[in-house]
N, C-alpha and C positions, 0 to 999 in steps of 0.2 A: 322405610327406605332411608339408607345413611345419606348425608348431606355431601355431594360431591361437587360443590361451589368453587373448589379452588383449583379444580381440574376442567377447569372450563378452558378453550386455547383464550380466550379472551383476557382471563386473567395469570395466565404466563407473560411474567417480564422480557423471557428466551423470545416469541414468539415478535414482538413488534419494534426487538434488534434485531434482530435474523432479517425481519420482512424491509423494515427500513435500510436496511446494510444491503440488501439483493436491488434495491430500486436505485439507490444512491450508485452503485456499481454499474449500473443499468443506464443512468442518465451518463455516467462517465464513458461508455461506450462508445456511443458514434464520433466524440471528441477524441478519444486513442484511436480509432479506427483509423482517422486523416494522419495520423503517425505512425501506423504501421505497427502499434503496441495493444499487448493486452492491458489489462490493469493491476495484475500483481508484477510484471514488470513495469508497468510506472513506478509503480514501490519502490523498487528495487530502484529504479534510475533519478526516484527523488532522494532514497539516500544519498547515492552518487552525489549527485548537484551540491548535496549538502558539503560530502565529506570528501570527496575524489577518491580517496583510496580505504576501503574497508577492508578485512577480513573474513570470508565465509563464514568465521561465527558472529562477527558483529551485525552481520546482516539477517541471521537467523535470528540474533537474538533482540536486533532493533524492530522484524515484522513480526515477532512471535512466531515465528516457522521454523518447520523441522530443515536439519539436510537434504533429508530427502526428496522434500518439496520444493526446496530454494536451488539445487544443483541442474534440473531441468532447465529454470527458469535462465539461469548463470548460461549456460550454454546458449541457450538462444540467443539471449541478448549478445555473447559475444559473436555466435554464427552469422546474425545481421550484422554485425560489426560495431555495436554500442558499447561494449566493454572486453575486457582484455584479461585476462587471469593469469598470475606469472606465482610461481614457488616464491617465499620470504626467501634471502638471503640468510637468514639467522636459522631458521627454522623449514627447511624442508617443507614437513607435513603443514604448513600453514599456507594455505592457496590467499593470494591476495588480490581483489577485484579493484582494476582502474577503469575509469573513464578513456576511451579514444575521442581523437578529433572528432569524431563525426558522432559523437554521444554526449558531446559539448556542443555541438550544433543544435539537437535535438532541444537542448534547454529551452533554448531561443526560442521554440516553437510550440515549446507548451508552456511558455510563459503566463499566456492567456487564458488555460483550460480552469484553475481557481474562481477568477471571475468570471465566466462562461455559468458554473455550475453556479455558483454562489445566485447569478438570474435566473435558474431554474428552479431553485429554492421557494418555498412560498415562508420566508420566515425572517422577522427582523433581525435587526443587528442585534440587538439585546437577547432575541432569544437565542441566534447562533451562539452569541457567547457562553451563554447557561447550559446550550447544548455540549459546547464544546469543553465548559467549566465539567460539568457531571462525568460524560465520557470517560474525562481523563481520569480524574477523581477512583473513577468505578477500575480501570487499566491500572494506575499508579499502587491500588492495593490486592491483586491479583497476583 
């Protein structure tokens, strides 16, 4: 019988970033819930906070998301009224996402959900750092 040791789920790397990425989303839930957001639009509206004004591909291309998936999201956010979509002046075909007043409010109020999560964490400073040192690492050559 051939040795199928490395097809074990145990020893798939896939397997316990998948499970930690589904639980991590999971603790961030009932905190967006009291805002009224899902969590790939928190995404989308901590770009925002960051940058004010993106363009639909800088937002695809800053969550790693298609069109496809980020133009649903776009819509919503603005249907609650958290963001605004207006044509480039330069360019037409270049749809451009701003913040409204009331998606500048929102900041304010998830100011807290960072350190909220950071106590439900069971893991020190030093090792969030290594976590967050490797992450990147593994993203940055992707």
């Amino acid at each position: 019988m051939e040795n199928f040791e490395q097809l074990k789920l145990e020893n798939q790397l896939c397997f316990p970033l998948y499970t930690a990425s589904r639980l991590v989303v999971r603790s961030y839930t009932p905190l967006l819930n009291r805002l009224g957001i899902t969590y790939p639009q928190y995404l989308v509206l901590l770009l925002m906070w960051e940058h004010r004004t993106l363009t639909v591909s800088q937002i695809t291309k800053q969550l790693y998301l298609d069109t496809s998936t980020i133009t649903p999201l776009l819509k919503r956010l603005e249907k609650i009224g958290y963001i605004k979509r207006t044509r480039s002046s330069e360019d037409e075909r270049v749809v451009m996402i701003g913040l409204t007043e009331a998606g500048e409010k929102l900041r304010d109020e998830a100011c807290s959900i960072p350190a909220q999560l950071a106590g439900e964490l069971n893991f020190s400073e030093e090792e969030l750092v290594e976590l967050y040192r490797l992450l990147y690492k593994y993203i940055r050559q992707s």
